[in-house]
C-alpha positions in Angstrom: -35.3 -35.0 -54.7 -33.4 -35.3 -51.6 -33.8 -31.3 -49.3 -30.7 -29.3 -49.1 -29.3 -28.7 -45.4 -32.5 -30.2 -43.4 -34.9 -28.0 -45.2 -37.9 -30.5 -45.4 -40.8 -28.6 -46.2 -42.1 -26.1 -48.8 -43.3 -23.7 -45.8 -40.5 -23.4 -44.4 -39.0 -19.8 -44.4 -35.9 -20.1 -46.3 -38.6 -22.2 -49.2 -40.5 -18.6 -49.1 -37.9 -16.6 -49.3 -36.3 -18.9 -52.4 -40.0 -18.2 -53.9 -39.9 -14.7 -53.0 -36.7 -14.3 -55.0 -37.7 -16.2 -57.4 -41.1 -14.2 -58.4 -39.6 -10.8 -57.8 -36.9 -11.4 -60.3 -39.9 -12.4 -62.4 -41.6 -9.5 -62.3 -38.2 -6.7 -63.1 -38.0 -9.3 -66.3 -41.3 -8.5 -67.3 -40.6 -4.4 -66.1 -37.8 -3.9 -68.0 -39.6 -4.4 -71.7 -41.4 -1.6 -70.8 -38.6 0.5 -69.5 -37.0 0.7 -72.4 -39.8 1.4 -74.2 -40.2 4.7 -72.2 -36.5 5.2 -72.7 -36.9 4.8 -76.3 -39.5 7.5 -76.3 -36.8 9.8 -75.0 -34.8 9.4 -77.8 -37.7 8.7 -80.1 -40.8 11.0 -79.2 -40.4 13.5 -77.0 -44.2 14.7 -76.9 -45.4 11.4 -76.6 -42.6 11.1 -73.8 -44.1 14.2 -71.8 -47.7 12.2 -72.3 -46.7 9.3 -70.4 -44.8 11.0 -67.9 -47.8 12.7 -66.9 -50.0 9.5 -66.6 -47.0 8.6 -63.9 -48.9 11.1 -61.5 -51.7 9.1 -61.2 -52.2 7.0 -57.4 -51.9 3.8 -59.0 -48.7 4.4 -60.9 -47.3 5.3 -57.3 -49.0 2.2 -56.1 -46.8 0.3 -59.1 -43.9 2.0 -58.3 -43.7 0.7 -54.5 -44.4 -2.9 -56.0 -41.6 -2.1 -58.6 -39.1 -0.6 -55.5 -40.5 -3.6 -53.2 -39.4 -6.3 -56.3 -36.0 -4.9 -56.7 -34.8 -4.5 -53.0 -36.2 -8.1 -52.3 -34.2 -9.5 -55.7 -31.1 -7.7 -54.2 -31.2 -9.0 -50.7 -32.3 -12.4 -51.8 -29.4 -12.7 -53.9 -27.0 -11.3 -51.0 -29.0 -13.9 -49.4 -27.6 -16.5 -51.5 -24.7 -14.9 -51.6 -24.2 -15.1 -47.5 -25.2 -19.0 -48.1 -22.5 -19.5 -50.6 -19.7 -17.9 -49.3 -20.6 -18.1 -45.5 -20.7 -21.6 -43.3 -24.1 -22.5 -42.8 -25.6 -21.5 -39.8 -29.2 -21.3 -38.0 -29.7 -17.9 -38.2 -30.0 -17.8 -42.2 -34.2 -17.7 -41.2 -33.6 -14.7 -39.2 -31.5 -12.9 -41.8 -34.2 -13.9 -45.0 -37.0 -12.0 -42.7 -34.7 -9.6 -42.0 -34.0 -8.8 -45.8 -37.6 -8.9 -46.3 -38.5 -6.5 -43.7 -35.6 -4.5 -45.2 -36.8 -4.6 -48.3 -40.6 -3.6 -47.0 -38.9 -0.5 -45.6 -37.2 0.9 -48.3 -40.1 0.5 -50.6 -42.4 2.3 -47.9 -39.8 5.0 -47.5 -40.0 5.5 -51.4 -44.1 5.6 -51.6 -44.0 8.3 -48.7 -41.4 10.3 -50.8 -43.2 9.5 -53.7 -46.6 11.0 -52.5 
């Protein structure tokens, strides 16, 4: 298989951030089963509703939820990402802009677990 614009290696940035995008969509698929579940128990079971929304005080539901916040702002900038590569003429910088979107990402998701504790 013949690499696309000069990317020869699997280490390369733009290869991680490909990965990165990858594995966070990934992970909101496997999320969202659960989701509704809880949403389901809105409708469903109100008690059992107020049962699990208590367990959501717990540290390491916070800890989940900055994974969960981290996942979906990397998804979302990777696909402008992909976007930006589509639409946009190719151009060096695309590295720069991928660890941009992931420091962007990191931020938000540490802005949410300072809110969130």
């Amino acid at each position: 298989m013949r690499a696309a614009r000069g990317i020869t290696s699997r280490a390369h940035p733009l290869w991680l951030a490909y990965i990165l995008h990858r594995i966070s969509g990934l992970g909101l698929a496997l999320f969202l089963p659960l989701h509704f579940w809880v949403l389901a128990l809105a409708m469903t079971d109100p008690a059992r509703l107020d049962g699990f929304l208590t367990l959501t005080e717990a540290g390491v539901v916070k800890l989940a939820e900055f994974g969960l916040v981290f996942l979906l702002a990397v998804h979302m900038f990777g696909g402008l990402r992909i976007m930006a590569l589509e639409w946009l003429p190719w151009s060096p910088s695309q590295k720069s802009l991928a660890a941009g979107a992931t420091a962007a990402s990191f931020l938000i998701a540490c802005l949410f677990f300072l809110k969130a504790v």
